[in-house]
N, C-alpha and C positions, 0 to 999 in steps of 0.2 A: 939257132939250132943247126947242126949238123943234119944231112939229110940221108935220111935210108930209106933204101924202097919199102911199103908196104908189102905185105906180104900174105895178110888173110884178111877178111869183110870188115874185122874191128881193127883191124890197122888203118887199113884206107879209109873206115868212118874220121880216125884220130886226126890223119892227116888232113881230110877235106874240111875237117872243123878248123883245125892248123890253120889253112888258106883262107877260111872265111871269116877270121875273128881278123888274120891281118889286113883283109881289103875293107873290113868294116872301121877299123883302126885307120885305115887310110881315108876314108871318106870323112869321117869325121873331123879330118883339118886340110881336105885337098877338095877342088871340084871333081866330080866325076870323069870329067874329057879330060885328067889332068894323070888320072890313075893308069897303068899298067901291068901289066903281066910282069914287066918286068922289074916294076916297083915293087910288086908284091913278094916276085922272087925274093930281092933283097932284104926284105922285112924278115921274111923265112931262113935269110943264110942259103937258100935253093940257086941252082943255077934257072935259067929259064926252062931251057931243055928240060930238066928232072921237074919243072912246074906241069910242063905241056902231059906228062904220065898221067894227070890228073885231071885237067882241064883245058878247053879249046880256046878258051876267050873269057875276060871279064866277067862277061856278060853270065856267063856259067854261075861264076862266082857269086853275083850278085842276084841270081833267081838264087840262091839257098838263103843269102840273106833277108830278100824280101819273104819268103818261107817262115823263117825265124822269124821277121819280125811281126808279122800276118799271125803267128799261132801264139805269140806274149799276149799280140792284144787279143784273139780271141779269149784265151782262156781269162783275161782282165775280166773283160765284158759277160762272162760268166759268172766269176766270181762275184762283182761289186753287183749282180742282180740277184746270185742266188735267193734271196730270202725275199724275193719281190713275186708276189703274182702278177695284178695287176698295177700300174702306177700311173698318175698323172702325166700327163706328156711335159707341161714346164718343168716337172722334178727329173722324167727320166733324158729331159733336153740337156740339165747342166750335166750330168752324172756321164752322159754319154758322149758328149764335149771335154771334160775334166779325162776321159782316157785318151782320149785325141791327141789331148796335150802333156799326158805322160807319156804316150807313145810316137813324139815327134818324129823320132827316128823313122818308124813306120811311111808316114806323109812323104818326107824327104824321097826316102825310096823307092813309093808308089807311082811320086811325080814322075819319074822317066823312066817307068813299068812297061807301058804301053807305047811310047814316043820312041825309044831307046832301047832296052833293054831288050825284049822279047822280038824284035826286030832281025836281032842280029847272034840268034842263036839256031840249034839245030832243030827239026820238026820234034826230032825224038826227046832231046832235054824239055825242049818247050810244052810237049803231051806232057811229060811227070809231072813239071813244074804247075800246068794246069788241074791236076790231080788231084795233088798236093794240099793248092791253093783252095779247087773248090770243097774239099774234104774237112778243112779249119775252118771254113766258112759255115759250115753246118752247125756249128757250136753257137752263132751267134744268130742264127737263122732260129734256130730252136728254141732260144733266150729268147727272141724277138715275139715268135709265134705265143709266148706263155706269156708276156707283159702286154699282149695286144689281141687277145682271142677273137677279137670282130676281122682282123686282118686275115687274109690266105699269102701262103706262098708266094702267087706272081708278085704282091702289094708289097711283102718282104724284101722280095730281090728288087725291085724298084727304088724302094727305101734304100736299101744298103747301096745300088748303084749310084743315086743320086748323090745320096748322100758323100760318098769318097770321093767321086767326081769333082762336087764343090772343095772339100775340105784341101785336096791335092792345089787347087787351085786361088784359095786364098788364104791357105798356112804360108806361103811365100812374101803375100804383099805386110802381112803383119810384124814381117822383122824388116828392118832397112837396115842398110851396111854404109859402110862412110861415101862411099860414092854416092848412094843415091840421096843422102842426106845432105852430100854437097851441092848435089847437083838442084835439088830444090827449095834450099834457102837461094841459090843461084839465080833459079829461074824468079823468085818469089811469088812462087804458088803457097796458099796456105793449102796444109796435107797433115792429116796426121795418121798414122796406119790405122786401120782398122782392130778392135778388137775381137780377138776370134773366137774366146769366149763368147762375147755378145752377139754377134754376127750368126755364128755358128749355131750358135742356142736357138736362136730366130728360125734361123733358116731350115734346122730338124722340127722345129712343131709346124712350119708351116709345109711342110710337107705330108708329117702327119696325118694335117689337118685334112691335107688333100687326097687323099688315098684313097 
């Protein structure tokens, strides 16, 4: 696309969506330390300069994606309980794993949320982006409170802490890529990834359990 300045609140939304559907395009077959401003320019037809009107750094870029992807799965995890009061914790373990795993992209991006990403942005982007962030989160907080009425709030945000914390952390070892699959028929270690349905399911009721 040829590039023209924006010019009123619904232009510059057009635009900023512009730049974040192409860096999310880029992540999906680039490492992140691989991506740039000025990768993305090119994706856009932008020069970089006409990029910088919009944004300071990647990392910009990538608080709206994780944004994006934070507010699919909320409203997911709304949806697939609306009709639930209370439920089982084995049934709401799968149901609640199965969005996990629709919403990989989510995982992917969360993993260098906090390592990366947030590190290397402005106080004032980083305040919205917190905003944002904890304002989608109320959606699922809310779900939570009405599938679990013995639970309070603090036992919520625990839940939901622990819980991504793990998931960020072993949605990575469940997929192997040809290196490390070379690298351990090499070594001959037996290994077989983890599944994270199973793992995962496990690892939400026992928490639960422990509330």
């Amino acid at each position: 696309m040829g590039f023209e300045r924006a010019r009123n609140d619904e232009q510059k939304n057009i635009r900023m969506k512009q730049i974040t559907d192409s860096a999310r395009h880029l992540f999906e077959k680039n490492k992140y330390e691989n991506i740039t401003l000025a990768g993305i320019a090119r994706e856009l037809s932008f020069t970089r300069a006409n990029l910088y009107k919009y944004v300071a750094s990647k990392e910009e870029i990538f608080l709206n994606i994780i944004i994006e992807d934070i507010t699919k799965w909320n409203d997911d995890i709304v949806n697939r309980f609306k009709e639930s009061e209370k439920i089982a914790k084995e049934k709401f373990a799968k149901i609640w794993t199965q969005s996990f795993i629709d919403h990989s992209h989510m995982i992917k991006t969360m993993s260098i949320m906090y390592s990366v990403i947030e590190k290397n942005v402005t106080i004032e982007k980083l305040k919205d982006f917190k905003i944002s962030f904890y304002k989608e989160m109320q959606k699922s907080i809310n779900t939570l409170l009405k599938l679990f009425p013995d639970l309070q709030r603090p036992q919520i945000h625990k839940f939901l802490e622990m819980q991504m914390f793990y998931a960020i952390g072993l949605y990575p070892a469940t997929i192997e890529n040809a290196i490390q699959k070379q690298a351990i028929e090499q070594a001959g270690i037996p290994y077989n990834p983890p599944n994270f349905m199973e793992r995962f399911s496990d690892f939400i009721i026992i928490v639960l359990n422990n509330l």
